[in-house]
One Martini backbone bead per residue (centre of mass of N, CA, C, O) as a GRO file, in nm:
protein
  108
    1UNK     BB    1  -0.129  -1.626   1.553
    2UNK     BB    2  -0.248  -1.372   1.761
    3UNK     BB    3  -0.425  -1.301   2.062
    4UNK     BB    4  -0.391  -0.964   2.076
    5UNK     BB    5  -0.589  -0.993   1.843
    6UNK     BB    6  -0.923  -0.964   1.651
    7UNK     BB    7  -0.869  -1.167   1.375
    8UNK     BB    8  -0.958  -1.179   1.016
    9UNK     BB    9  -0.968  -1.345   0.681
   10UNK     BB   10  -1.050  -1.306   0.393
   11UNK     BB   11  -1.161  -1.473   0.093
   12UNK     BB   12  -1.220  -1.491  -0.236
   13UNK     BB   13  -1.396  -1.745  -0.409
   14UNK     BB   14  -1.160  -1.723  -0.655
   15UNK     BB   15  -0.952  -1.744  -0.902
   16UNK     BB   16  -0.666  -1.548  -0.954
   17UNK     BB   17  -0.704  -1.306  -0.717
   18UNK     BB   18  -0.510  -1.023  -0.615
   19UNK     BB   19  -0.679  -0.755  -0.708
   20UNK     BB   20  -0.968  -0.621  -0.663
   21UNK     BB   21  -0.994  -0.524  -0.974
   22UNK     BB   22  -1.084  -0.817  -1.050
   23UNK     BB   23  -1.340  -0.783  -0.966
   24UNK     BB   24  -1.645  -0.776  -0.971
   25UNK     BB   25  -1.885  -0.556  -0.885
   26UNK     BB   26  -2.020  -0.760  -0.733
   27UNK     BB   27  -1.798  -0.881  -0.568
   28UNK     BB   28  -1.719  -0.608  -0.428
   29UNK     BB   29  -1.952  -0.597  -0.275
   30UNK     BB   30  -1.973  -0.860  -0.154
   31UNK     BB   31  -1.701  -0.792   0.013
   32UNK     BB   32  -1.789  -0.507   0.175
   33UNK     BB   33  -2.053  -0.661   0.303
   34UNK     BB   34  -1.880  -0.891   0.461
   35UNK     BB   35  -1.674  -0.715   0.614
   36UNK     BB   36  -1.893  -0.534   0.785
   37UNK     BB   37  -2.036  -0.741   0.935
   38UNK     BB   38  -1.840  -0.859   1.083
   39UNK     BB   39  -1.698  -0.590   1.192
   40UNK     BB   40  -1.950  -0.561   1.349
   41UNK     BB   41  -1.977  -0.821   1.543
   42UNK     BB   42  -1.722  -0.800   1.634
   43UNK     BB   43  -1.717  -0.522   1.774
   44UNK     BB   44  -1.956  -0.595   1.962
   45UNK     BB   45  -1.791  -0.822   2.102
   46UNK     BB   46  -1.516  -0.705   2.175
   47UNK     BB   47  -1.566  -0.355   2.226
   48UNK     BB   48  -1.448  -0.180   2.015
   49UNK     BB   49  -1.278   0.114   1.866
   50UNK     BB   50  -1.162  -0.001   1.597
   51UNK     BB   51  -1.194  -0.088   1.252
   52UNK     BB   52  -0.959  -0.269   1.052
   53UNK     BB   53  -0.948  -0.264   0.669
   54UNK     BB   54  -0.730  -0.478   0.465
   55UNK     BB   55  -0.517  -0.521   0.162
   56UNK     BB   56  -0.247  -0.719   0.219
   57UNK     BB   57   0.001  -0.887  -0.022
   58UNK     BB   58   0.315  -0.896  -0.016
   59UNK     BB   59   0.297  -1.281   0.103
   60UNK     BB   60  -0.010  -1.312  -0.023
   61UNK     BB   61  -0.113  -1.286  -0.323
   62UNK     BB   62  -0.411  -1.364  -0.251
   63UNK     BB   63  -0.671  -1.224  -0.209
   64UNK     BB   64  -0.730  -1.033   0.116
   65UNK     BB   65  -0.885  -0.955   0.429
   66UNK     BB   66  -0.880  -0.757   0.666
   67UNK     BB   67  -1.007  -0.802   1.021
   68UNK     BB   68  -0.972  -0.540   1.248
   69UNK     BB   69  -0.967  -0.524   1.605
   70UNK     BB   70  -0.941  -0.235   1.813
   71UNK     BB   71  -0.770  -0.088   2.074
   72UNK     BB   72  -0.684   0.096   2.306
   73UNK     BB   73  -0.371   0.000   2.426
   74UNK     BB   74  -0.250  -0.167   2.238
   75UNK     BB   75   0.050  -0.257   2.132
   76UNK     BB   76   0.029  -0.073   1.871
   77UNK     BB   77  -0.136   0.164   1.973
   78UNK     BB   78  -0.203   0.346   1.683
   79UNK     BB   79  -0.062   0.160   1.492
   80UNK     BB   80  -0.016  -0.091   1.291
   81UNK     BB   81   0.024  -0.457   1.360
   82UNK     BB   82   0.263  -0.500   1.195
   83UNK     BB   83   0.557  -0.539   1.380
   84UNK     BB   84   0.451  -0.535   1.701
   85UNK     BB   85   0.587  -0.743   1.849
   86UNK     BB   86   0.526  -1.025   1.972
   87UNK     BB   87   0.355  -1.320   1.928
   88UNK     BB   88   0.053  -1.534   2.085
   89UNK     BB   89  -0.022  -1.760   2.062
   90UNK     BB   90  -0.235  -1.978   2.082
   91UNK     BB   91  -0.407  -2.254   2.257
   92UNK     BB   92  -0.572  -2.505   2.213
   93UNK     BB   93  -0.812  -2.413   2.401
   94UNK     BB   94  -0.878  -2.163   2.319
   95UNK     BB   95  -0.911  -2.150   2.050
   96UNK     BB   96  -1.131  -2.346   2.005
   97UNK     BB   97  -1.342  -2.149   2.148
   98UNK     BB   98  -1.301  -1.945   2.000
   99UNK     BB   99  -1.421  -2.047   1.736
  100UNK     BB  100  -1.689  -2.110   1.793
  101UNK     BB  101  -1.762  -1.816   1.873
  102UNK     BB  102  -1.760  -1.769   1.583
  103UNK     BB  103  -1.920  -1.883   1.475
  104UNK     BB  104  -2.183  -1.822   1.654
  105UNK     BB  105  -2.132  -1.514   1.535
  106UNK     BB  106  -2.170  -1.581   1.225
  107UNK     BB  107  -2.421  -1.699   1.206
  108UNK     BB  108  -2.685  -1.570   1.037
   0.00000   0.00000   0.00000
């Protein structure tokens, strides 16, 4: 919940799945092919400089992809987002706005 970056996590439909090697090789490509696809339509939306995509399991065993549009200059830039000064949550209608305008942006 931080309005500062454009972010998205996937997460595999598979259960008790912590870490990509978990995954069959087919898992592992349409994992692979539906991080891109996003990051591809994300950063076309948002205009972005890079897309950063990570699989950082430290607070949640549960595998998942994080989805990370970066601008340069934003509060982080050139560095990772995590701990990067405070967050700014969204407000219930910004949210709820953002969210349409992803799936809207997501489906295919």
């Amino acid at each position: 919940d931080d309005a500062r970056y454009s972010w998205l996590v996937l997460i595999p439909r598979r259960d008790d799945i912590r870490e990509v090697y978990e995954l069959s090789a087919d898992d592992q490509a349409t994992m692979w092919q539906e991080a891109t696809e996003v990051g591809h339509r994300l950063m076309a939306h948002h205009d972005g400089d890079k897309l950063n995509l990570a699989t950082l399991g430290n607070q949640v065993a549960q595998l998942h992809l994080h989805v990370i549009v970066r601008h340069q200059g934003d509060v982080a830039w050139p560095g990772p987002v995590w701990g990067q000064g405070t967050p700014q949550p969204y407000d219930d209608t910004t949210l709820s706005t953002y969210l349409a305008t992803l799936r809207d942006l997501l489906t295919p």
